[in-house]
C-alpha positions, 0 to 999 in steps of 0.5 A, spaced: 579 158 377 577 160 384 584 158 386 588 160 380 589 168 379 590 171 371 592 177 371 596 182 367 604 180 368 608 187 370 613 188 367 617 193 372 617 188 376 623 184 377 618 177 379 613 178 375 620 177 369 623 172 373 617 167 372 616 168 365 622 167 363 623 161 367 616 159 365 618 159 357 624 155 359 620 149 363 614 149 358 619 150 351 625 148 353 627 147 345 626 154 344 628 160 345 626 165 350 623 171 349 625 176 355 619 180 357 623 186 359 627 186 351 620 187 348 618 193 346 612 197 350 607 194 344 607 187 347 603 185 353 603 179 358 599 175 361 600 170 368 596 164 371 599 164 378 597 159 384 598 162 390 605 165 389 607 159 384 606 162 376 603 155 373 601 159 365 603 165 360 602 169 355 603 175 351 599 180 346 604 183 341 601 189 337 602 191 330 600 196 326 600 194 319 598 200 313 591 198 312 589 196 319 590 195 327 593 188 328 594 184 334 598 176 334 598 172 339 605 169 340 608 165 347 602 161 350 604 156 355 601 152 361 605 148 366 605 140 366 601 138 372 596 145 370 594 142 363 586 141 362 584 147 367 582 150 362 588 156 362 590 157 355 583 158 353 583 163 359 589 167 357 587 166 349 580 170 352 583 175 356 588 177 349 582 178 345 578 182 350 584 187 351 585 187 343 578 189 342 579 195 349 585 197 344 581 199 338 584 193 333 580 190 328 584 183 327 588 178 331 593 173 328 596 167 331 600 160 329 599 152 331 603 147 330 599 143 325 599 137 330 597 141 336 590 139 336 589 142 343 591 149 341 587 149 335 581 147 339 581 152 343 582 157 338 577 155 334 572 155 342 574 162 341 572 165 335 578 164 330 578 161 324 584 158 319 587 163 315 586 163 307 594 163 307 597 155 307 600 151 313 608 153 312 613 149 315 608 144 319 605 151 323 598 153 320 596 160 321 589 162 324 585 169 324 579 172 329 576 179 327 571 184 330 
C-alpha cells in the first residue's frame, strides 16, 4: 500500500466529508447516502486516498447495548478500478483495531448473502456467522475479543 494512505477521515473537514459522500454515491448509487456530519460522535470513518484522489471508505458505529460494549461495522466501499488491492480487508482491520482501543468486546456487521468477496475478508479477519438466520438476502456476521 505504499502508494495508498488509510487514514482516519475528519470530520471538521469539509474535504474529507465531500469525498465520502461522493464515495457512497459512486460505489452504492442505489442506495442511500449517509452524511458523515449527520452521525453522531459514536461513528468513525475511514479513507483510502491515492495521492489526493479518495478511492475507499469505511466507517465504525458504536453502540452500547446493556450487557456489552458493541461496535458495527457499516458503509465499506472500494472504487471500481481500486477492487483486489486489498482495501477492504485494510479498512476492516483498521475497524477492528480501533474497537478493541476502545474497550468494546464485540463487532457486528452484514453481507449480502451473494457477496462472496465481502464474506471472504470478514472470514480472513476473524468473524464468523451469527446464530441469527439470513434476513432478506443479507446475513449477519460477529467477531469478539
Amino acid at each position: 500500500m505504499a502508494r495508498y494512505t488509510l487514514r482516519a477521515a475528519r470530520i471538521d473537514s469539509e474535504l474529507d466529508v465531500e469525498r465520502l459522500k461522493r464515495l457512497q454515491l459512486e460505489v452504492f448509487p442505489s442506495d442511500l447516502c449517509i452524511d458523515p456530519e449527520g452521525t453522531d460522535h459514536d461513528t468513525l470513518w475511514w479513507l483510502v486516498l491515492d495521492g489526493r484522489r479518495a478511492v475507499a471508505f469505511a466507517a465504525l458505529t458504536v453502540t452500547k447495548p446493556l450487557d456489552e460494549l458493541t461496535a458495527d461495522l457499516i458503509r465499506c466501499g472500494v472504487v471500481e478500478g481500486y477492487r483486489g488491492l486489498g482495501f477492504q480487508r485494510r479498512l476492516i482491520s483498521a475497524r477492528i483495531k480501533k474497537a478493541w482501543e476502545l474497550g468494546l468486546t464485540r463487532i457486528n456487521t452484514y453481507t449480502s448473502d451473494r457477496n462472496h468477496v465481502s464474506m471472504s475478508n470478514l472470514v480472513g479477519c476473524g468473524f464468523v456467522v451469527d446464530d441469527s438466520p439470513p434476513e432478506d438476502g443479507f446475513i449477519t456476521w460477529t467477531l469478539t475479543q
